[in-house]
N, C-alpha and C positions, 0 to 999 in steps of 0.2 A: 504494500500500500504506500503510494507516495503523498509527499507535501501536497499536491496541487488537489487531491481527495480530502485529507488529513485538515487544509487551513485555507485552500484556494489559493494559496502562493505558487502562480503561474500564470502564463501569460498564452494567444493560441493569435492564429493569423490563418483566416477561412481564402482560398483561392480557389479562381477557376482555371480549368484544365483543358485547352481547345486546342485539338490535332498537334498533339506532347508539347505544348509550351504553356507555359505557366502567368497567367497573362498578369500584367504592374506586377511579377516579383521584384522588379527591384524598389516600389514603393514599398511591397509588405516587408522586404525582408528591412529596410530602414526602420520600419514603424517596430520591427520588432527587438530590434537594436536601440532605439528609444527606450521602449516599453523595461527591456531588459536593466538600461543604465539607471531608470529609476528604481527598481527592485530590488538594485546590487545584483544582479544575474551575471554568473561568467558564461557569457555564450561565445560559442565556436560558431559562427554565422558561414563562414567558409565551408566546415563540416557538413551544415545544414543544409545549405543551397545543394551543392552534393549530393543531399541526400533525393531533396526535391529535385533534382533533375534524373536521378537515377528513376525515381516515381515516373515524373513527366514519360520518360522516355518506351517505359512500360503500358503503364496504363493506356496513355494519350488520350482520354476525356474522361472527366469527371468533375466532382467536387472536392478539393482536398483538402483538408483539415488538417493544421500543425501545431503540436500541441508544446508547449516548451514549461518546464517546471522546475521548482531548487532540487538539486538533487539530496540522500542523504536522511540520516535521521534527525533528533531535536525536537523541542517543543515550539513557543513561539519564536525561540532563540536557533537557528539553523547551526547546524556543527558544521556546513561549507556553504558557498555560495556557486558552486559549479552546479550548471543545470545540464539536465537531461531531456529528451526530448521524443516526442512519436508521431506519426505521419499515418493517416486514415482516409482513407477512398469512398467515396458516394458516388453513385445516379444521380447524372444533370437534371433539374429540372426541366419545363421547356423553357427553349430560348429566349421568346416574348411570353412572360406570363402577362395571366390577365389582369384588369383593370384594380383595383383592392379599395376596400371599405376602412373607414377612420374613425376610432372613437377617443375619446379620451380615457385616461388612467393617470389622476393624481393621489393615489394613495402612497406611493414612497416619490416622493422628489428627489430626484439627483442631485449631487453638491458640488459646484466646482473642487478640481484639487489636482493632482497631477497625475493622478489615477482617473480622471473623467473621460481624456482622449484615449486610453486604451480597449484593448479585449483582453481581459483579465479574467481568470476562472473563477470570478465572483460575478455569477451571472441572475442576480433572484431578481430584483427591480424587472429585466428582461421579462424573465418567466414568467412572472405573476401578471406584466402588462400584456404578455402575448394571450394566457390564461384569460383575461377579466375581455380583452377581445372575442375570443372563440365563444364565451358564457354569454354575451351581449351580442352577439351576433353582427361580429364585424369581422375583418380579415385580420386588423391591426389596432394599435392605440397606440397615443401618441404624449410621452411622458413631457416631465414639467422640470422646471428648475427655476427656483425663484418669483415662484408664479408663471412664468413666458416657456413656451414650448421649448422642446431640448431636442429631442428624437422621438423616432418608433422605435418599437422594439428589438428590430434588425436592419435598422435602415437610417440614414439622413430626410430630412422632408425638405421640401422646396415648394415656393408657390411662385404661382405665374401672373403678371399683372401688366397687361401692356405688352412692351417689346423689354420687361424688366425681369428677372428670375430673384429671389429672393430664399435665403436660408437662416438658421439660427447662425449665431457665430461662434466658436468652438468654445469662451468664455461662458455659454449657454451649458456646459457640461457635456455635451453632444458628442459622438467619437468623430475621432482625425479620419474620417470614412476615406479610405483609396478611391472609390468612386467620386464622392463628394469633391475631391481633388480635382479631378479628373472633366465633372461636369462645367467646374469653375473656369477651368482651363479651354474648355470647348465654347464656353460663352464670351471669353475675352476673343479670341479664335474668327469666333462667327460673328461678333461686333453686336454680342446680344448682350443689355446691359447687367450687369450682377451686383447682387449688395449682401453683406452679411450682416444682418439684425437681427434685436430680438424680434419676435412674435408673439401675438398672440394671437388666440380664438377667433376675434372678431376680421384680423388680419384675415385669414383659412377660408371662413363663409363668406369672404367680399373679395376671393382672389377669381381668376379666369381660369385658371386650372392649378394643380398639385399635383406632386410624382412625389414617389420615394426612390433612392440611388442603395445600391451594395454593390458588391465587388463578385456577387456570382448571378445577380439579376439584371445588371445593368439598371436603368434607368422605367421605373415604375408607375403607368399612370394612378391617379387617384378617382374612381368615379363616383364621391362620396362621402363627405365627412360632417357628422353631425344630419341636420335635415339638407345640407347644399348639394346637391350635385355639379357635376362638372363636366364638360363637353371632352369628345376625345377626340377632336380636332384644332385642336388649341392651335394656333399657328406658329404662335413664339417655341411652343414647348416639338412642334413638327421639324421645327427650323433646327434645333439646338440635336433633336435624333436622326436627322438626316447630316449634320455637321457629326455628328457621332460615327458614323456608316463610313464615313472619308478616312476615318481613323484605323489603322491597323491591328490594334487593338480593340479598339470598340468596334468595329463592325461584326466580330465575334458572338458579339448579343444579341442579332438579329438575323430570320430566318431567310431572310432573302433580302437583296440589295432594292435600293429606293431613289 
């Protein structure tokens, strides 16, 4: 039984897997080298890559899950900081999922801290918002921090307003999402304009469209949150996934070109 069972001391980085390449490894594998320096984690990231490309190279699609943790016995006090580490294979879902439903879930608010941008194996805030979704009959809910929206449960949220794209800002407690990167990057790109702000609720029901971004779904519309709906022909949010399509990487999220 390790630490990352034992006390959640561990950190994990979810990638996608398309015809054996490992798509933004070299985003996650930074973010996990982050993650690590704040832990005190001694990671072999050279090792690791390695390892994940020995993966890649087998499998060639999937979901892949990597799991990094202290290695070692100890109580709260670790007897080393060297970590140890495992690598777990999935079934892609499809490429373009569908459209997903929003609710709210403020029963645990997030805290800003330096542990906010990561994926760390303390995952209940998650669970229970993904949980209180499924029981209220939505896809998703969409957590708080400070009162102002943070995230979904597996995702970044974004709304659409104009020719303007809008997100929480990572000071919101939100994670450093690889996609979330990625989106920002494709809006500067296609001269669509971006802002990072707080939100709230009322922001969400008065936007033109919302999506959620990850790093194995791409870019998510929303057709749904609270009583608003949302058209899925947004033209700003069209503009920004056909600028996606141009990308060699991101056209990987999508089933056919546009």
């Amino acid at each position: 039984m390790n630490r990352s069972f034992r006390y959640g001391d561990g950190i994990f980085e979810t990638m996608r897997l398309h015809d054996g390449r490992l798509l933004w490894l070299k985003e996650h594998l930074a973010r996990l080298g982050k993650g690590a320096a704040i832990l005190s984690l001694v990671v072999n990231v050279d090792e690791i890559e390695a390892s994940l490309q020995k993966v890649a190279f087998a499998i060639k699609k999937g979901r892949v899950r990597l799991h990094v943790w202290r290695d070692g016995d100890g109580a709260y006090l670790p007897v080393t900081d060297k970590a140890a580490f495992f690598i777990e294979c999935f079934p892609l879902q499809p490429a373009e999922p569908a459209p997903v439903t929003l609710t709210d879930f403020k029963d645990v608010p997030l805290t800003p801290s330096v542990l906010a941008g990561l994926k760390t194996a303390n995952g209940l805030p998650y669970i229970l918002a993904a949980i209180h979704a499924r029981n209220t009959g939505f896809n998703d809910a969409l957590l708080y921090c400070d009162g102002f929206i943070s995230e979904a449960s597996s995702s970044n949220v974004f709304l659409v307003r104009g020719n303007k794209i809008m997100t929480p800002p990572l000071s919101s407690a939100c994670l450093d999402g690889v996609m979330r990167r990625q989106v920002l990057r494709w809006c500067a790109e296609a001269g669509i304009e971006k802002e990072e702000t707080r939100l709230q609720p009322k922001d969400l029901l008065s936007a033109d469209a919302l999506f959620l971004t990850n790093a194995m779904q791409g870019i998510v519309p929303v057709s749904r949150y609270r009583e608003a709906t949302y058209k899925a022909n947004n033209p700003t949010l069209a503009a920004l996934m056909r600028h996606a399509r141009q990308d060699s990487q991101g056209a990987c999220y999508f089933n056919k070109p546009s």
